[in-house]
C-alpha positions in Angstrom: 1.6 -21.3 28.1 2.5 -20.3 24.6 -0.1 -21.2 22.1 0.2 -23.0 18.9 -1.5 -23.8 15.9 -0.9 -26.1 12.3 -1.8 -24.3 9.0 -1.4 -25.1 5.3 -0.2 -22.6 3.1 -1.5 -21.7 -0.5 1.8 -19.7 -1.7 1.9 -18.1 -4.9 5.3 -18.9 -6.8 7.0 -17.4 -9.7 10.5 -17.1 -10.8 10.3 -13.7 -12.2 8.2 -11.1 -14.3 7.9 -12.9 -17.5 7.7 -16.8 -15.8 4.6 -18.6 -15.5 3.8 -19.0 -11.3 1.7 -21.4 -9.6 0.3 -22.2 -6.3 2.5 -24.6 -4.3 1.2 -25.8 -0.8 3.3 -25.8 2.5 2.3 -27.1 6.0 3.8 -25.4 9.2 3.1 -27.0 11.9 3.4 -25.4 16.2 3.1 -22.0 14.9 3.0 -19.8 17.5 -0.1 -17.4 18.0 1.9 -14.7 19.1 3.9 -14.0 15.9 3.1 -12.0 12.9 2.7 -12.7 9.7 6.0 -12.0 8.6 7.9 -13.9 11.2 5.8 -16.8 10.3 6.7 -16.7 6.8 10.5 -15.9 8.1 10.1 -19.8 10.0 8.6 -20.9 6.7 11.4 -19.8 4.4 13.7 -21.5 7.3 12.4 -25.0 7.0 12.9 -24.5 3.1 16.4 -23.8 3.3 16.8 -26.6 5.6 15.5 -28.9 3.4 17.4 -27.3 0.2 14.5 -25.8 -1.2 13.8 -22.1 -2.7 12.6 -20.1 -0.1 10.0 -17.6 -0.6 10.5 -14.3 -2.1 8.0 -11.0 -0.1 8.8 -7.6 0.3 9.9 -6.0 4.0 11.3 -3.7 6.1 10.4 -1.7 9.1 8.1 -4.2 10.3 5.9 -1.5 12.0 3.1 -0.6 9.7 4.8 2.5 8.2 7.3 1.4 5.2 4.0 0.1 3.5 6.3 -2.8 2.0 4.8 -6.0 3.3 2.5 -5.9 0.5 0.6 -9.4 0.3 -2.8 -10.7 -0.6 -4.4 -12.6 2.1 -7.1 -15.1 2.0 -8.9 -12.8 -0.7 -8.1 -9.0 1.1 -4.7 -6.9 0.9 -2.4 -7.3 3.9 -5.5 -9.8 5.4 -8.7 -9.2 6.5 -8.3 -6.9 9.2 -9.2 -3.9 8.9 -6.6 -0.8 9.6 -3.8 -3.4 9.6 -0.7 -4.2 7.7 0.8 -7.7 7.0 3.2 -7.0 9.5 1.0 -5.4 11.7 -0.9 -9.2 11.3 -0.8 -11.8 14.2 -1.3 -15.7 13.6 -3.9 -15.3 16.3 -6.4 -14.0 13.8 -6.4 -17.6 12.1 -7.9 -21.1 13.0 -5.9 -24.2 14.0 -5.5 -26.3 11.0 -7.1 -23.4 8.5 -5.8 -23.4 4.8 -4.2 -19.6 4.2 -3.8 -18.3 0.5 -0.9 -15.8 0.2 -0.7 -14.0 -3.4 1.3 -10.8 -4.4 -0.8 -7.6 -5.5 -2.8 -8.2 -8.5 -2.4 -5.0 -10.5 -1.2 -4.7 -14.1 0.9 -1.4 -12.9 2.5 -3.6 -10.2 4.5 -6.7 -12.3 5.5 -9.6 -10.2 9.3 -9.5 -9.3 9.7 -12.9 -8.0 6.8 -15.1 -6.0 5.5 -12.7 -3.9 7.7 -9.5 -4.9 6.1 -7.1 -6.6 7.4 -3.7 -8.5 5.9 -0.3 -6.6 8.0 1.9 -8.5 5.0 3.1 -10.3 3.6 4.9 -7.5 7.4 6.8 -6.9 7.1 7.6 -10.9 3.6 9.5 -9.3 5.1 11.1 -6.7 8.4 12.4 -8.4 5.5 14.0 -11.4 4.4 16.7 -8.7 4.0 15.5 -5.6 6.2 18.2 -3.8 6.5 21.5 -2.3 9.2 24.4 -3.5 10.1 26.1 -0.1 13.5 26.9 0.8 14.6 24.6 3.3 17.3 26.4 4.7 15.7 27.4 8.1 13.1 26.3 10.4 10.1 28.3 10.5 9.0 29.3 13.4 5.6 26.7 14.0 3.0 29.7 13.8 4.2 31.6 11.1 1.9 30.7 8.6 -1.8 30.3 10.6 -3.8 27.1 9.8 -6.3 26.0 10.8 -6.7 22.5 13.2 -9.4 21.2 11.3 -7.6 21.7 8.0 -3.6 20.3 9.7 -5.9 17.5 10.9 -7.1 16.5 7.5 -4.1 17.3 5.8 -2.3 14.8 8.9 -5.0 11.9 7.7 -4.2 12.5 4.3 -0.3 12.3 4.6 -0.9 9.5 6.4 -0.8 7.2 3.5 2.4 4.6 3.1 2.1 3.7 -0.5 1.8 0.3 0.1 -0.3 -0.5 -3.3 -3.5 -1.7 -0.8 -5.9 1.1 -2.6 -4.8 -0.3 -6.1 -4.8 -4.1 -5.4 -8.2 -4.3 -3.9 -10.0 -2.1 -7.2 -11.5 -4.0 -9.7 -9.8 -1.1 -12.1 -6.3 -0.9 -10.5 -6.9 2.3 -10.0 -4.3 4.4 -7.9 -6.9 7.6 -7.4 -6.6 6.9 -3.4 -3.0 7.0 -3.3 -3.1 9.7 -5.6 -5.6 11.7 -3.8 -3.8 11.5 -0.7 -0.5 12.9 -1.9 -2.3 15.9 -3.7 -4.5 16.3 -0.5 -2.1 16.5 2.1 -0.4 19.4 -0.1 -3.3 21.3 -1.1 -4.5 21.7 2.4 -1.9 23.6 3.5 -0.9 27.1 2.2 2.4 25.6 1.4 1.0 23.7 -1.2 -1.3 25.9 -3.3 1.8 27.3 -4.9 1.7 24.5 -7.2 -1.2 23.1 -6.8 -2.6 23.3 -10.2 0.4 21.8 -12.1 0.7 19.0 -9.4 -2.8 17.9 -10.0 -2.2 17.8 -13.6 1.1 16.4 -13.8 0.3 13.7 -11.2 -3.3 12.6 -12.8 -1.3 12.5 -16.5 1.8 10.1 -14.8 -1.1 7.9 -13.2 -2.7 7.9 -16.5 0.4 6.9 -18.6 1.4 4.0 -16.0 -1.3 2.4 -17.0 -3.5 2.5 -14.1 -7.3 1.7 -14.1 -10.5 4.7 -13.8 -11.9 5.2 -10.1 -15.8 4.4 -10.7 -15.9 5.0 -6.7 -16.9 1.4 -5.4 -15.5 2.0 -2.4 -12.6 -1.0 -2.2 -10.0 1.1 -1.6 -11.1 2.9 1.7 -12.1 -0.6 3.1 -8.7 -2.5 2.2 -6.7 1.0 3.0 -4.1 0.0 6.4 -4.4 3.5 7.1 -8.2 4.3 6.7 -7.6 6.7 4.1 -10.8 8.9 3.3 -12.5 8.5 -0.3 -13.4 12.2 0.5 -9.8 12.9 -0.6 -10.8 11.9 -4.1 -13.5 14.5 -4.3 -10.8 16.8 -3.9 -8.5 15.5 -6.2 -11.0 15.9 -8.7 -12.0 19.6 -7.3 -7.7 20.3 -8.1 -7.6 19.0 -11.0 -10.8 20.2 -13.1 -9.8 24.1 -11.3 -6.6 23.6 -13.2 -8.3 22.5 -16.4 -10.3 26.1 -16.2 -7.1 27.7 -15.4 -5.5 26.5 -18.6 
């Protein structure tokens, strides 16, 4: 037999970017235990159109833990308090029958509020477009083993490019710093021989972009690796920091 719970909603609302939002409560009632997050939120925003209300505005797509777009605050921890989880990723299993849930977008100054629960992650594109590529010539496939690497280093470099860009890292520092997500793109790259190429200008380019979107200063608490849906490695930021002071000395 299917079960059910009741829940109260504490849902951040706010009609766009420069509008003043508020917390406005809904109760759901026979919520099944089986659905996610989302889908809850989907019967949610059904009952409001029935009753000619606003629904609520939150970002989705893939619904499979890999767009990284189901970017909400739950009860005090990004995507919930699960670790290794997206929102989407997030059953209503995981809460009690009758318990209050507060829903808020991210909470980062590089990351303005849309609409409600919508919020802008072009910043961390603007990061990735400053260096976070490879020059090869893509006209042929390589044959797999003509450039040797290691398994330990394609493992690492694997973990790194792991990361979805869902804003998690940034959300949960007391900064806003983006040094995880940051980390991870120059990682992934500078692992591999394909990478070091560029390696010095993409850790300076990419640090500079982060800098000038107005993202906080990693003083290594340690939020982002916990709240990460991926489990990203704080190790990655030693790195980074290895790249880019080697491409300070290079200057």
């Amino acid at each position: 037999m299917e079960k059910t719970i009741n829940v109260t909603l504490k849902v951040w609302r706010q009609a766009g970017p420069k509008a003043k939002g508020a917390f406005e409560l809904y109760k759901l009632d026979n919520v099944s235990t089986d659905s996610s997050f989302l889908e809850m939120l989907d019967v949610l925003n059904e009952k409001l159109i029935k009753e000619r209300k606003e629904p609520i505005v939150f970002d989705h797509d893939c619904r499979e833990g890999i767009c990284g777009m189901c970017s909400l605050y739950i009860n005090g921890h990004p995507h919930g308090k699960d670790g290794e989880t997206t929102t989407c990723q997030l059953h209503m299993r995981r809460f009690s029958d009758g318990e209050t849930i507060v829903v808020e977008p991210w909470r980062s100054a590089a990351f303005p509020v849309i609409k409600d629960l919508m919020v802008d992650r072009s910043a961390y594109d603007k990061i990735i477009q400053a260096g976070g590529y490879v020059s090869v010539n893509t006209g042929g496939v390589p044959d797999g083993n003509a450039i040797p690497i290691s398994k330990i280093k394609a493992d690492e470099a694997m973990d790194a490019a792991s990361c979805i860009g869902c804003g998690a890292c940034a959300a949960a520092c007391k900064n806003g710093s983006a040094m995880l997500f940051l980390a991870a793109k120059v990682s992934q790259l500078a692992l591999l021989p394909q990478g070091r190429v560029e390696a010095s200008a993409r850790a300076k380019a990419m640090v500079a972009k982060m800098d000038e979107l107005g993202f906080g200063n990693c003083t290594n608490t340690g939020a982002c690796e916990a709240e990460c849906p991926k489990a990203i490695s704080i190790s990655h930021i030693a790195r980074l920091n290895r790249e880019f002071l080697c491409a300070k000395f290079q200057d």
